[in-house]
N, C-alpha and C positions, 0 to 999 in steps of 0.2 A: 358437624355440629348438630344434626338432626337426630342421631343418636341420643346426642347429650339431655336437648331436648323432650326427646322420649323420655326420658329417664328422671328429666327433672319433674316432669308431668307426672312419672308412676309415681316419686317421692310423695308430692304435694296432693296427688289425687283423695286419697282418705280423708286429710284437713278438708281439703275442700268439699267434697261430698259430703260432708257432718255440718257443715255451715252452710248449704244449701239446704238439707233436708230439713236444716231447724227453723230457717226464716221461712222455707215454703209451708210448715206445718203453723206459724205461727200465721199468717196471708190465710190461710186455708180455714184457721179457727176464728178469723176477724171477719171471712167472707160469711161464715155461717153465724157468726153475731147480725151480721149486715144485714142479709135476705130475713133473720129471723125477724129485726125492729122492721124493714122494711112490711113484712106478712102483718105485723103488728099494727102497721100505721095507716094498711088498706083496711077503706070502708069496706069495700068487695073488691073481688077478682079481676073487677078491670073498671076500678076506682083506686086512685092513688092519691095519698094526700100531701101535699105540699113540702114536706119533711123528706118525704124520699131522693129527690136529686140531691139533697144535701147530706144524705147519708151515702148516697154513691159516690157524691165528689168525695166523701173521707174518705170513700176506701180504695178509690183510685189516689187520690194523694198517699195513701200509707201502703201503697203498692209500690209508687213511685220512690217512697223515701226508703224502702227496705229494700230496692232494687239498686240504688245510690250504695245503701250501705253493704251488700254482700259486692258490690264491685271495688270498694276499697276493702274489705276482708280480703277478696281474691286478689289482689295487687300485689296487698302485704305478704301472700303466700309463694304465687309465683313469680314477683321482679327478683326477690333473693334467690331466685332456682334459678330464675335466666340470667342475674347477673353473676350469681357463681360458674356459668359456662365460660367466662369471657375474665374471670379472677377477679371481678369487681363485688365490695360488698355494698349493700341496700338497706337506708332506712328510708322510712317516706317521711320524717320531718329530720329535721338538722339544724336547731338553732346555732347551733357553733359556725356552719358553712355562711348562714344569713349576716355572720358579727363579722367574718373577715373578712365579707367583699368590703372594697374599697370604696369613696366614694365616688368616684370619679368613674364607675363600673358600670352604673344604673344612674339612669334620669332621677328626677325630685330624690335629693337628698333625705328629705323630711317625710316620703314617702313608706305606708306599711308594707311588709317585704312577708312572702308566703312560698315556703319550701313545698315541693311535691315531686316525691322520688331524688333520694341524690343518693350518688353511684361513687363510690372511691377506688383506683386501685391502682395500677401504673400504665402507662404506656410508652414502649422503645424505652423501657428504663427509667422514665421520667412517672413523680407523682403526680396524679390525676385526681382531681372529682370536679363531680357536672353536677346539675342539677334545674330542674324545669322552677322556673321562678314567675311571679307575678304581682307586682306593687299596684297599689292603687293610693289615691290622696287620703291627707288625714283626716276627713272628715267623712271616709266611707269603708265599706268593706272590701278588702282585693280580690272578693270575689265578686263582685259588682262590674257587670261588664262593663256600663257607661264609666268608671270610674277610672276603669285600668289604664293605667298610664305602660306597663311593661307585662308582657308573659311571653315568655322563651325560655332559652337555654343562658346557662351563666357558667363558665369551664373556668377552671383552678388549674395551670400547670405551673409546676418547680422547673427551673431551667438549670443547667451544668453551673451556668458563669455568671456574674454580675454583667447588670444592664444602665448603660445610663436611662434615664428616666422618659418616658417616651409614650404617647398618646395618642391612637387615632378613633375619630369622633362623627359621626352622622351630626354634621351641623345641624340639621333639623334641632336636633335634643345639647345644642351647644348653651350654655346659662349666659342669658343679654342680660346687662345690666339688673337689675331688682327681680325678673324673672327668674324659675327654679331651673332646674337642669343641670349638666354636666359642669364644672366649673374648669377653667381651663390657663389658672392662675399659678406665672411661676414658667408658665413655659410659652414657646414660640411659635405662632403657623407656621411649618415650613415645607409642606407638600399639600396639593389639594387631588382630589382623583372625581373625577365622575361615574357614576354604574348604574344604570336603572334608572334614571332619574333623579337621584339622590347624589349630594354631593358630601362628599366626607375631606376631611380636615386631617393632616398628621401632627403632630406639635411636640416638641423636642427642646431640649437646652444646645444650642449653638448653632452651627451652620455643617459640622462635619458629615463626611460619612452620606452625604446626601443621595447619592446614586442609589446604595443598599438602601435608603430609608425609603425613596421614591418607589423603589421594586417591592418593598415588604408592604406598603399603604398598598399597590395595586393588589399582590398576590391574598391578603388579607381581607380586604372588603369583597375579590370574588368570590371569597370561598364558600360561605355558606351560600348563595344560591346552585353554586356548581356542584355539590355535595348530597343538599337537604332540598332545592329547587327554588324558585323565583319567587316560593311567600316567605323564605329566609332569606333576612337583611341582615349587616353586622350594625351596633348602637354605639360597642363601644369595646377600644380594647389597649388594657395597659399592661407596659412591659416596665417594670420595678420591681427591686428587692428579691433578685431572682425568680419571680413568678413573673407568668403572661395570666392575665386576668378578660375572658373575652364573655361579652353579653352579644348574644343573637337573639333576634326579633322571629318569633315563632308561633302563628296562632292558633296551629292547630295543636290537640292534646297530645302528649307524647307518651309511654311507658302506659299505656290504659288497658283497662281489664274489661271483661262484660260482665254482666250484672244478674238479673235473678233468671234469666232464660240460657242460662248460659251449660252446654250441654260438654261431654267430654273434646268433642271435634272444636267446636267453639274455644274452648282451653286454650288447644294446640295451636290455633290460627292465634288469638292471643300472645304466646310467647313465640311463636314465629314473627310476629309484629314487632315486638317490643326487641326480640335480638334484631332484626334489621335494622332497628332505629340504634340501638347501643351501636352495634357496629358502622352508623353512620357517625355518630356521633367520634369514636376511634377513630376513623381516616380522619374526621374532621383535625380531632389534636393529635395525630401525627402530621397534619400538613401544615398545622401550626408552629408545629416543631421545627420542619423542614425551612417555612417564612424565617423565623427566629435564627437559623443557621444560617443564614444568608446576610443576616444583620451584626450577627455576631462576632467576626472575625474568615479573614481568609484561610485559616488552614480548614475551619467548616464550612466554607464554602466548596474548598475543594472535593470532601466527605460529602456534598450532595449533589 
């Protein structure tokens, strides 16, 4: 894969060096606007007039914001080089992926929903896409940290077979009475599991099948700590209509690029990042597959 990488890097290198040397030329011609009003608005040499930290906070703010913006140019350049190593393709927004999660997938139904980075492509034969998510309430923006009610991961997988309908849930984010949250209407608690301190819920239509269901709630809420490590939790994950639908609780940033300092080696460390994480993200939904065949039927259970 290192190869690959190299190679994705020599691709994207040009793009990316023409959109650093324009935003750095553009910083370059704002600093010498800056020093210039600044020389302007000294009485003398070492008299300053009250105007000047105000003019340095703007050009540290428009350093900052053009450093923000050449880190999404460079994302948009290299996640489709690292994710065509791995046969996935990358857009960074995906209003179609935001319409078909379910509701029962993410907390506050009524909540604003924010794509960044979603990946499609298959794995073990099965369709796939993931994508880093983040809702916050309706009266704020989801990029408002006080506001965020979710940002993680949110996986799409198509399954072989029909599933009866089947639910499990981080009671934290279970919906009480008039409260928002997860709704869990229609179906039964029939497994509960504890991990980390959190206790999660399985809920299903009847009583069968109980032993696979009991084994799929444990193998399934370990997995994202055992995988992505112990700041990943599972929220919430449904098996219907042949898809498994799973939201993980994830708070650090995922698929990230660096910004205006960002030099060729820096690049490389970059998409060396971002395939680790994809490729965590793959064992993760193949071992969601793996849960899934153990629920599904004894001749797949024997196949794992």
């Amino acid at each position: 894969m290192a190869v690959d990488l190299e190679t994705a890097l020599a691709e994207a290198l040009p793009e990316l060096q023409h959109l650093r040397r324009k935003v750095w030329f553009r910083v370059a011609g704002l600093a010498f606007g800056a020093f210039t009003l600044i020389w302007l608005l000294t009485d003398e040499l070492t008299r300053f007039s009250p105007g000047v930290p105000a003019v340095l906070m703007l050009l540290f703010a428009f350093i900052g914001s053009a450093s923000h913006w050449l880190r999404l140019k460079n994302e948009a350049v290299l996640l489709p080089a690292v994710g065509s190593v791995f046969g996935l393709t990358h857009r960074k927004r995906d209003l179609n992926f935001v319409v078909d999660i379910p509701h029962q997938v993410l907390p506050e139904q009524g909540c604003l929903r924010q794509t960044d980075d979603v990946f499609a492509g298959e794995v073990a034969g099965h369709h796939l896409r993931f994508a880093e998510i983040r809702t916050g309430r309706n009266n704020s923006s989801p990029t408002h940290g006080a506001n965020t009610v979710f940002k993680g991961l949110v996986i799409d997988l198509s399954l072989a077979g029909q599933s009866l309908p089947l639910l499990v849930v981080n009671k934290h984010y279970v919906k009480q009475g008039q409260e928002s949250g997860i709704a869990t209407v229609g179906l039964a608690l029939c497994e509960s599991h504890s991990h980390f301190g959190a206790e999660y819920g399985l809920w299903a239509l009847g009583q069968e099948r109980e032993g696979e269901r009991r084994d799929f709630l444990r193998r399934i809420v370990e997995l994202g700590p055992n995988i992505f490590g112990t700041r990943a939790f599972l929220v919430s994950a449904l098996l219907r209509d042949q898809r498994l639908w799973v939201s993980l609780s994830y708070r650090r940033n995922l698929f990230s690029a660096s910004g205006l300092f960002a030099g060729q080696k820096r690049m490389m460390a970059d998409l060396r990042q971002a395939a680790k994480e994809i490729g965590l993200v793959l064992r993760f939904a193949t071992e969601l597959l793996k849960a899934e065949r153990g629920l599904s039927g004894p001749a797949l259970q024997v196949a794992s």
